[in-house]
C-alpha positions in Angstrom: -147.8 -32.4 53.9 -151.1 -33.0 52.9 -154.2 -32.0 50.6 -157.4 -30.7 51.9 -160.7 -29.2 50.1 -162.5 -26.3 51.7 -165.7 -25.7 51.1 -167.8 -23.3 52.4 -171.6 -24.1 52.6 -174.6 -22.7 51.9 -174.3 -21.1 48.6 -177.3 -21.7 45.7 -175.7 -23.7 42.8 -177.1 -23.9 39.1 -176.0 -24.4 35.8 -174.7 -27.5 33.8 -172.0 -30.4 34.4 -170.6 -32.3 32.0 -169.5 -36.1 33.3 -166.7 -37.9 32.7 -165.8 -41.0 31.3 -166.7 -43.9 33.4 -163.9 -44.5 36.5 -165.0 -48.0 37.2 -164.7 -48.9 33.2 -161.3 -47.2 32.7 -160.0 -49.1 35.5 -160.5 -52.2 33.7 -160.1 -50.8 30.2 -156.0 -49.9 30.6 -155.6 -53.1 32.1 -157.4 -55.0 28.9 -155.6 -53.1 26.6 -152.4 -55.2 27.6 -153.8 -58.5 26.0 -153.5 -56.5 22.3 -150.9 -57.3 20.0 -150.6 -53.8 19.0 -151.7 -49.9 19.8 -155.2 -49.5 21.7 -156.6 -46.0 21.7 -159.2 -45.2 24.8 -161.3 -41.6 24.2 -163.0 -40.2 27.5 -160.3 -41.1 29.9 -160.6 -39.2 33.2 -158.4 -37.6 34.9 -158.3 -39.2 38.3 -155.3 -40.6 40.2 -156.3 -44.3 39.8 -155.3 -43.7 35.7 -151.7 -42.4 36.8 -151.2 -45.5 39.0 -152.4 -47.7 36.4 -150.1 -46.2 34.0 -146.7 -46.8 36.5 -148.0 -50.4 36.2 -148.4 -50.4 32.6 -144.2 -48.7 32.3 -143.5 -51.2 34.6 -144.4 -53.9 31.9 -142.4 -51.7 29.7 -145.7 -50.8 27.8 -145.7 -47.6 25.8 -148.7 -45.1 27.7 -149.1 -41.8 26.0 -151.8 -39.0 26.5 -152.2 -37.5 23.4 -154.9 -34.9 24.8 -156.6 -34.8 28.0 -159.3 -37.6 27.7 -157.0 -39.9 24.8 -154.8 -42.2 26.2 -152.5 -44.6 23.6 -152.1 -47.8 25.0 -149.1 -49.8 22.9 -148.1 -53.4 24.3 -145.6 -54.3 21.3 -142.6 -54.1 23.6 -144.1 -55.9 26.4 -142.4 -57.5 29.0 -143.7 -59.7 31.7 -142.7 -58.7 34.9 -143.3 -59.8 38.9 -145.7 -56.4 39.7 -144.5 -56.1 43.6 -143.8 -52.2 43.2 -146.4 -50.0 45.8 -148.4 -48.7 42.6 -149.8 -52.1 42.6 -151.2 -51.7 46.0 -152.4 -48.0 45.8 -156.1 -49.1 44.3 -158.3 -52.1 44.0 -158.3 -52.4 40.4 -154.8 -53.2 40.3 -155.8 -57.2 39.8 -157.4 -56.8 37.0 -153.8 -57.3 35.7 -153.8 -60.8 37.2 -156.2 -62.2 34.5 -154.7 -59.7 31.5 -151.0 -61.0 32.0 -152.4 -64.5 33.1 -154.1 -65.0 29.5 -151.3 -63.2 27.5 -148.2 -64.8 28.9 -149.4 -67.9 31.0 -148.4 -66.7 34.5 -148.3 -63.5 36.4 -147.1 -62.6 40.0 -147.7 -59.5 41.9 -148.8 -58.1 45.3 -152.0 -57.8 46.6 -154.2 -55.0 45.4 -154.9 -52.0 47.4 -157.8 -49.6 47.4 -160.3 -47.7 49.7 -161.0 -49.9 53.2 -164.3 -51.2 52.7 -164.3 -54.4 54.6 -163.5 -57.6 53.8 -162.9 -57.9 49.8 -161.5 -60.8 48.8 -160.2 -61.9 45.4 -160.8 -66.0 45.9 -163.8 -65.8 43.4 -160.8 -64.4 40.8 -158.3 -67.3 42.0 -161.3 -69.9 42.2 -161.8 -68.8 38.2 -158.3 -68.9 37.4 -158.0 -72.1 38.7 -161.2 -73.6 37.1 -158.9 -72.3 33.5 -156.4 -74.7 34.5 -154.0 -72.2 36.5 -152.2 -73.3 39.8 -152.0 -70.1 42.4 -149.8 -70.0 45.1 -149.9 -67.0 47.5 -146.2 -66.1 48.6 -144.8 -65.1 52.2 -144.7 -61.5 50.7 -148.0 -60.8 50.4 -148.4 -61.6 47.2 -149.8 -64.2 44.6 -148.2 -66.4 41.5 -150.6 -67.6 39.4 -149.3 -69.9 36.1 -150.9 -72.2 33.7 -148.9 -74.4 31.0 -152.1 -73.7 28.9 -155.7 -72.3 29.7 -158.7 -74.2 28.7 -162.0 -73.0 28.5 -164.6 -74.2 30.8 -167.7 -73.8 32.4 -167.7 -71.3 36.1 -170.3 -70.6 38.2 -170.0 -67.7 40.4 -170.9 -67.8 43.9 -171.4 -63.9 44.4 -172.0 -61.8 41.3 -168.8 -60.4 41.5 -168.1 -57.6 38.9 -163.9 -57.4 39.4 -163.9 -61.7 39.0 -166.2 -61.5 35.9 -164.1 -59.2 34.0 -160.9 -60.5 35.3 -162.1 -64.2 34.4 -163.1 -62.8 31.1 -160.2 -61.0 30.0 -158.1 -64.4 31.0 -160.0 -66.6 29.2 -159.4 -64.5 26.2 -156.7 -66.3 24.5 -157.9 -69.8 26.7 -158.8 -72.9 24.8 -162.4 -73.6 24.0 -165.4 -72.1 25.4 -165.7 -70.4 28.7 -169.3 -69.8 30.6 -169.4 -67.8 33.0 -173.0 -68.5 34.7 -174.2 -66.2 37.4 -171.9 -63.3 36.0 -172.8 -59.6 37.3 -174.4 -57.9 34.9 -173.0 -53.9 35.0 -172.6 -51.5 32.4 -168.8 -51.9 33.0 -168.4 -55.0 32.2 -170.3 -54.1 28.7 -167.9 -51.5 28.1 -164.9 -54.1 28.7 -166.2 -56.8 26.7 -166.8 -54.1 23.3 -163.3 -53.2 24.1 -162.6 -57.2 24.2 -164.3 -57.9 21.2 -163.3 -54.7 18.8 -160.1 -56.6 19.7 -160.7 -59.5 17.9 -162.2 -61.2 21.3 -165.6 -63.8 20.5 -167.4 -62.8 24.0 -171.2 -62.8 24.0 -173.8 -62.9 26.8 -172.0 -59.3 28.5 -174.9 -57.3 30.4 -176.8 -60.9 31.3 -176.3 -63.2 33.9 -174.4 -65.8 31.0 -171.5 -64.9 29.6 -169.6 -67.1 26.8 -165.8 -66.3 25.7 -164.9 -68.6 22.9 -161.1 -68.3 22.9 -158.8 -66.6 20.0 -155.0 -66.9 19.1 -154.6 -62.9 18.7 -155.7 -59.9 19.5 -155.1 -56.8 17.7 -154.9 -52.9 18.6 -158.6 -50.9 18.3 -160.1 -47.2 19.4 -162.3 -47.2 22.2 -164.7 -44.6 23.7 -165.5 -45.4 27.3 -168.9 -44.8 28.8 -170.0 -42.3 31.0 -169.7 -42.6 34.9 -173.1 -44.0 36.5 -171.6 -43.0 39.7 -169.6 -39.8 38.8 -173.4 -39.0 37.6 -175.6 -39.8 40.7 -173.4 -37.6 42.7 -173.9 -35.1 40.8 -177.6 -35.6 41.1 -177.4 -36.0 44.2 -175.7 -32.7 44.7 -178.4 -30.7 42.4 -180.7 -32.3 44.3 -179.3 -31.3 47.4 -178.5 -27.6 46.5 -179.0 -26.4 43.0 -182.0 -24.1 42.2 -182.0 -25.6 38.4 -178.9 -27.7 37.3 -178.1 -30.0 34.2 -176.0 -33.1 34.3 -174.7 -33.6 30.5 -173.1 -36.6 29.0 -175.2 -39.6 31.7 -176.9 -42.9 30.3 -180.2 -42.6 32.0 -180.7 -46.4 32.0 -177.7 -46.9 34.4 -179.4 -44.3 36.9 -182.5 -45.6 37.1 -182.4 -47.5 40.8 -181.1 -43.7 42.2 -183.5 -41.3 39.5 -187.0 -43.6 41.3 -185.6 -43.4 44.5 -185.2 -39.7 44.4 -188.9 -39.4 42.9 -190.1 -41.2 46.3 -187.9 -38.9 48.0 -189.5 -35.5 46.2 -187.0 -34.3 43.9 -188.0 -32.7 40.8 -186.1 -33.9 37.8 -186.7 -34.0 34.3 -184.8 -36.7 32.2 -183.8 -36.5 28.9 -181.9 -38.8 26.1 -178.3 -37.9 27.6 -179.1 -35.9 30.3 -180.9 -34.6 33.5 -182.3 -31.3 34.9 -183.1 -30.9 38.4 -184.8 -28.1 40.1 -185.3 -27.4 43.5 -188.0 -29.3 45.9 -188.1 -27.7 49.2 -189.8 -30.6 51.0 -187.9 -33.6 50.7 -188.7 -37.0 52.5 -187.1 -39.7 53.9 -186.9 -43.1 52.1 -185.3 -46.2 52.5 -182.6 -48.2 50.3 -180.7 -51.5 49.7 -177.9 -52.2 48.2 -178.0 -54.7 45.5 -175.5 -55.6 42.2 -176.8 -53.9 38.8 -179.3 -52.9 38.4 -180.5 -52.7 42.0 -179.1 -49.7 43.5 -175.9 -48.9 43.8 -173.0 -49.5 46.7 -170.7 -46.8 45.2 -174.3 -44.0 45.5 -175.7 -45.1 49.1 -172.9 -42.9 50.9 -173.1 -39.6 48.8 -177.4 -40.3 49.3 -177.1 -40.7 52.9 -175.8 -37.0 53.1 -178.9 -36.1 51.4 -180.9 -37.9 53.2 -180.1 -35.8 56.8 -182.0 -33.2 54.8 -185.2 -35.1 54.2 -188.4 -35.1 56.7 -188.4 -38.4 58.7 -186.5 -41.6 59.1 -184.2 -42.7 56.0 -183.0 -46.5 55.9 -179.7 -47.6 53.9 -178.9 -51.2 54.4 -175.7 -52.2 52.5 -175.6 -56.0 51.1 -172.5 -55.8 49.6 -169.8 -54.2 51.5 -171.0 -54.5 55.2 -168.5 -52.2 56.6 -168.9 -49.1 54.0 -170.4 -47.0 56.6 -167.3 -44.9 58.1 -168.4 -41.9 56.2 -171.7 -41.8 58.9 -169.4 -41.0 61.7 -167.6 -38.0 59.7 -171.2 -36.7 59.2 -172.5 -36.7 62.3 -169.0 -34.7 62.7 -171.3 -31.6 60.8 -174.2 -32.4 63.2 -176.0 -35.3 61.3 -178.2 -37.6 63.5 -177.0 -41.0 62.6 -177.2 -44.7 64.0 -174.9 -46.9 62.8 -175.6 -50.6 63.3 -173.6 -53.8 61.5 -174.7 -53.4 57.9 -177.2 -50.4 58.1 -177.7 -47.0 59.1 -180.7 -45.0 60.1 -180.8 -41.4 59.3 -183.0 -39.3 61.2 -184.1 -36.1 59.3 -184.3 -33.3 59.1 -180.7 -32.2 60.7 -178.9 -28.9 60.1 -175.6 -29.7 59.2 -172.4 -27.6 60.5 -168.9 -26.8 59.2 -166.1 -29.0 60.6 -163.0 -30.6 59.9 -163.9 -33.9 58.6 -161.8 -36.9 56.7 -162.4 -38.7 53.7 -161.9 -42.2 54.5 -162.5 -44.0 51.3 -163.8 -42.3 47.7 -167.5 -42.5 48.3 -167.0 -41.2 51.5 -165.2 -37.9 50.0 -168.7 -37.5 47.8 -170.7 -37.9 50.8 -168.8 -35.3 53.1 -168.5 -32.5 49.7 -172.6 -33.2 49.3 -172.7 -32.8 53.0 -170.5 -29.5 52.9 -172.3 -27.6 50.5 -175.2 -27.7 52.4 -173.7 -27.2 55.9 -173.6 -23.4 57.3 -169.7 -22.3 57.7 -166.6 -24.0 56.1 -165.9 -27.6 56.2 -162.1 -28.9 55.8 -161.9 -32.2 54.2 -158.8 -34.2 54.6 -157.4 -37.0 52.8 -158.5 -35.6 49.4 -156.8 -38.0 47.5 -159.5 -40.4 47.8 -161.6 -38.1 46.0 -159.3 -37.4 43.7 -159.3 -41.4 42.6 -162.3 -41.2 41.5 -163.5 -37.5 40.5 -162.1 -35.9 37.6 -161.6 -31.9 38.4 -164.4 -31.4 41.1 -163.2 -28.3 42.3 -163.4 -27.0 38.8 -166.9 -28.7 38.4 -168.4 -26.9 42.2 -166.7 -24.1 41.2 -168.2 -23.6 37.7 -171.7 -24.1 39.3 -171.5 -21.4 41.7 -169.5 -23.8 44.9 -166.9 -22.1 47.2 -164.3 -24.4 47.0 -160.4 -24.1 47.8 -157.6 -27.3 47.8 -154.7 -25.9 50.0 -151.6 -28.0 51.0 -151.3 -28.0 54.9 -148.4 -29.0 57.1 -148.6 -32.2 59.0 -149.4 -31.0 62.5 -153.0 -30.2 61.1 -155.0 -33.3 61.1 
């Protein structure tokens, strides 16, 4: 048995959203909360499937995880045990390692599988093991899939990162915690979420300075205590909302956005003819009839986003012309094209890039989400398709947005979930 959305296209939407707390931030966050010595509190938690795994993880550890409303989780480490992570949970999402350099600075030595997560390409964790290491920690991967990582003692140090990774920098951050010394971390990636971790960090009783530049310095401590924390909102829970508004809404407000952190998608969607209007917290935007074709590349913060080019590219089937998306940082994130061409989309797919030739009416069809950002891009692409598209696989939506049928719905979308039986595909 499976989950599928149903959406049926074509219908005017307008009103206003309100975004969630940040997914890529509370991903992070729970995992942080584990170097505290006592109770951490987290406001704006989403409710997204990657937050129930994390908390298997955190029982697993025999950590106390309580959700006091819908959006407060209670995060209490006092009975904390350190345990080998090999259950499945671990391997159900990406941000599962993040646990490597929380348990790693608390207790000296971790081991646990291999983290899971949507299948982007090649993703892998040596920049976190290379960091680890350069802290004094030996790592051994196992026959089972899986890594020990142990250090007597952790002692600051200077690391230079070959790519701007965002998962190494807060994993080496969060590890060198409780290190010895100083740590630098010199070519660190510089995105919103990895401002959000280090205030958590640092409300802890953490001495990290430099978050949000390209130099980060974590002068270590001997404890940590418990805090309250409100995460940010979601950059990219946002975009795709904007992108949707811009994609079918005669006049729709997204609430509760940092403008800042949308500023590589809010120019590209000038040059691409959408009206908007911007505002301290939020954005309006109305409909443009004409829209035209532009291109994009990937690049870390604040170039433009990895996690928006998918949900764009349904967009941009809709725009006058030729669109370009080249992808710098995952080279493979481009499965979603063939889903869309599915509904009628005329799209080349080459190693790295796409080329999107508009305008394309776009068709109901039965269509699979094959990794979260993929799931955006095929709802985006079925509101504006004529007929009723079936998405499967909606669980990888459901990592990643918090109640989107609710959301469509309460902006005027047609949008069912029904459970189906296993001989429909």
């Amino acid at each position: 048995m499976q989950e599928v959305l149903k959406i049926e296209g074509g219908h005017v939407l307008e009103g206003e959203v309100m975004i969630s707390g940040s997914k890529n931030a509370t991903v992070a966050l729970i995992p942080a909360a584990v170097l505290a010595n006592g109770p951490v509190t987290i406001v704006g938690v989403p409710d997204i499937a990657d937050v129930e795994n994390l908390a298997v993880i955190l029982r697993l550890l025999n950590v106390d995880v309580i959700r006091t409303s819908k959006d407060h989780l209670i995060i209490d480490p006092q009975n904390m045990i350190n345990t080998d992570l090999l259950d499945d949970a671990v391997s159900k999402l990406r941000a599962s390692y993040y646990f490597m350099g929380a348990l790693l600075g608390k207790f000296g030595h971790v081991r646990m599988k291999m983290p899971g997560g949507c299948p982007l390409g090649e993703r892998p964790i040596n920049l976190h093991l290379k960091g680890f290491e350069a802290l004094g920690a030996t790592v051994t991967a196992e026959a089972d899939d899986s890594y020990t990582i142990h250090a007597d003692r952790l002692v600051g140090t200077k690391i230079f990162m070959d790519i701007s990774s965002v998962g190494a920098t807060i994993n080496i951050m969060m590890a060198a915690a409780y290190a010895q010394g100083r740590t630098t971390i010199e070519n660190a990636a510089r995105e919103p979420e990895i401002i959000d971790v280090a205030t958590l960090l640092n409300k802890m009783g953490a001495r990290i300075r430099g978050a949000g530049t390209n130099v980060i310095t974590i002068d270590g401590v001997k404890n940590l205590n418990g805090c309250f924390h409100e995460i940010i909102p979601d950059r990219i829970e946002a975009g795709t909302y904007i992108i949707i508004a811009a994609a079918m809404a005669k006049k729709m407000k997204i609430n509760n956005i940092i403008p800042q952190h949308l500023d590589s998608l809010l120019s590209k969607l000038r040059d691409m003819g959408v009206k908007m209007n911007v505002d301290v917290d939020s954005v309006t935007i109305e409909r443009s009839e004409h829209l035209k074709g532009v291109d994009i590349t990937t690049k870390p913060y604040p170039g433009f986003a990895t996690d928006l080019q998918q949900p764009l590219t349904a967009l941009m089937t809709q725009a006058k012309g030729r669109s370009h998306v080249e992808d710098t940082i995952y080279a493979d994130r481009f499965l979603h094209c063939e889903e869309l061409k599915r509904m009628g989309a005329d799209i080349e797919v080459y190693k790295g890039e796409a080329v999107i030739n508009g305008t394309t009416p776009l068709h109901g069809a039965h269509v699979s989400a094959t990794d979260l950002r993929c799931g955006a891009s095929l709802v985006i692409a079925a509101l504006m398709a004529q007929g009723t598209t079936e998405i499967a696989n909606v669980y990888h939506i459901d990592r990643g947005y918090a109640e989107i049928d609710r959301k469509l719905t309460s902006l005027g979308a047609v949008v069912t979930r029904e459970t189906i039986g296993d001989s429909k595909k």
